[in-house]
VEXDREN-2710 file (C-alpha; in Angstrom, 1 decimal):
% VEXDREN-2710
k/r/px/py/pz
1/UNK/201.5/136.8/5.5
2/UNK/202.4/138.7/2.7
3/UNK/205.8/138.3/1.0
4/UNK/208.0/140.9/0.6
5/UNK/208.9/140.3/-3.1
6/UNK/204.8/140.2/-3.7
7/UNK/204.9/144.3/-3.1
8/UNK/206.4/144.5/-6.4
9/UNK/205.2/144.2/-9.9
10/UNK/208.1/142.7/-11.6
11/UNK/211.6/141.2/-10.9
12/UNK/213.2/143.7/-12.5
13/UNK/211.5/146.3/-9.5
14/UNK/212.5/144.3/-7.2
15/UNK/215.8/144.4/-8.5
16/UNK/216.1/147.7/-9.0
17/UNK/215.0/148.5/-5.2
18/UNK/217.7/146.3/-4.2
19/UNK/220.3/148.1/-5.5
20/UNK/218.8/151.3/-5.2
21/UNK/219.0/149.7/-0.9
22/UNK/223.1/148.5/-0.7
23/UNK/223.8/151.6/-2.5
24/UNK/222.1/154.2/0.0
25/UNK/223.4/151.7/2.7
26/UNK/227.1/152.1/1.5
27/UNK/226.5/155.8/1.7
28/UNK/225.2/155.8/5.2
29/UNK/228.4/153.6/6.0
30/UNK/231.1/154.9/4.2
31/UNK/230.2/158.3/6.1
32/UNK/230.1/157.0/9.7
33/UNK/232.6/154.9/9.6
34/UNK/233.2/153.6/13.5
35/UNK/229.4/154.7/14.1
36/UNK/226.1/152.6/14.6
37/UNK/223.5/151.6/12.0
38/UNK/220.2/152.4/13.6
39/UNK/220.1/149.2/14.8
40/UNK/223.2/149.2/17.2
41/UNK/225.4/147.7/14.4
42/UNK/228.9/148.8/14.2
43/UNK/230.2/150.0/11.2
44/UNK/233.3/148.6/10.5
45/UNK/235.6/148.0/7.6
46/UNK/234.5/144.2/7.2
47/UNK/230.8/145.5/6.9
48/UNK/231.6/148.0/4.5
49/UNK/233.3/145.2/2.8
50/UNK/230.7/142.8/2.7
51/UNK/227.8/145.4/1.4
52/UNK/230.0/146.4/-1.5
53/UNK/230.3/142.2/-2.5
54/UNK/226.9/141.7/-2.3
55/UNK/226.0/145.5/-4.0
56/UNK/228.7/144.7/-6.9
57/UNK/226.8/141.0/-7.4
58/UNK/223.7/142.8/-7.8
59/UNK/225.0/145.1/-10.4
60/UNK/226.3/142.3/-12.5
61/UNK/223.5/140.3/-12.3
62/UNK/221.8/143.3/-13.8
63/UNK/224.0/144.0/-16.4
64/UNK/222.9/142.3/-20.0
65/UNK/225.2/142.5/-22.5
66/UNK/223.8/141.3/-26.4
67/UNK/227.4/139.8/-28.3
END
C-alpha cells in the first residue's frame, strides 16, 4: 500500500499541500459555522480553533529566516 507522502516529489510539496489543505478547510469552516463537514462533523468554535493551531504550526515551520 502506497503511502500518502510517497505521491509527492519533495518535502517541501508535501508541505505546501498541507497548508494549501487547513487553509481551504478554515475557509469552508469559518463560513458554516454551526454546519456539517461532509463528513457529519459539526463545526464548532473549538474545531475552528484547533485547525488554525495546527495551520499556524505549519506556517512557522515553513518559515526560514537567514540572521
Amino acid at each position: 500500500m502506497e503511502n500518502f507522502a510517497d505521491k509527492f516529489e519533495s518535502e517541501q510539496e508535501l508541505h505546501d499541500w498541507l497548508i494549501s489543505f487547513y487553509e481551504k478547510q478554515l475557509q469552508k469552516f469559518l463560513n458554516d459555522i454551526g454546519g456539517t463537514t461532509e463528513y457529519g462533523v459539526k463545526i464548532t468554535p473549538r474545531i475552528i480553533k484547533v485547525t488554525m493551531n495546527r495551520y499556524s504550526q505549519l506556517l512557522e515551520k515553513n518559515i526560514v529566516t537567514d540572521w
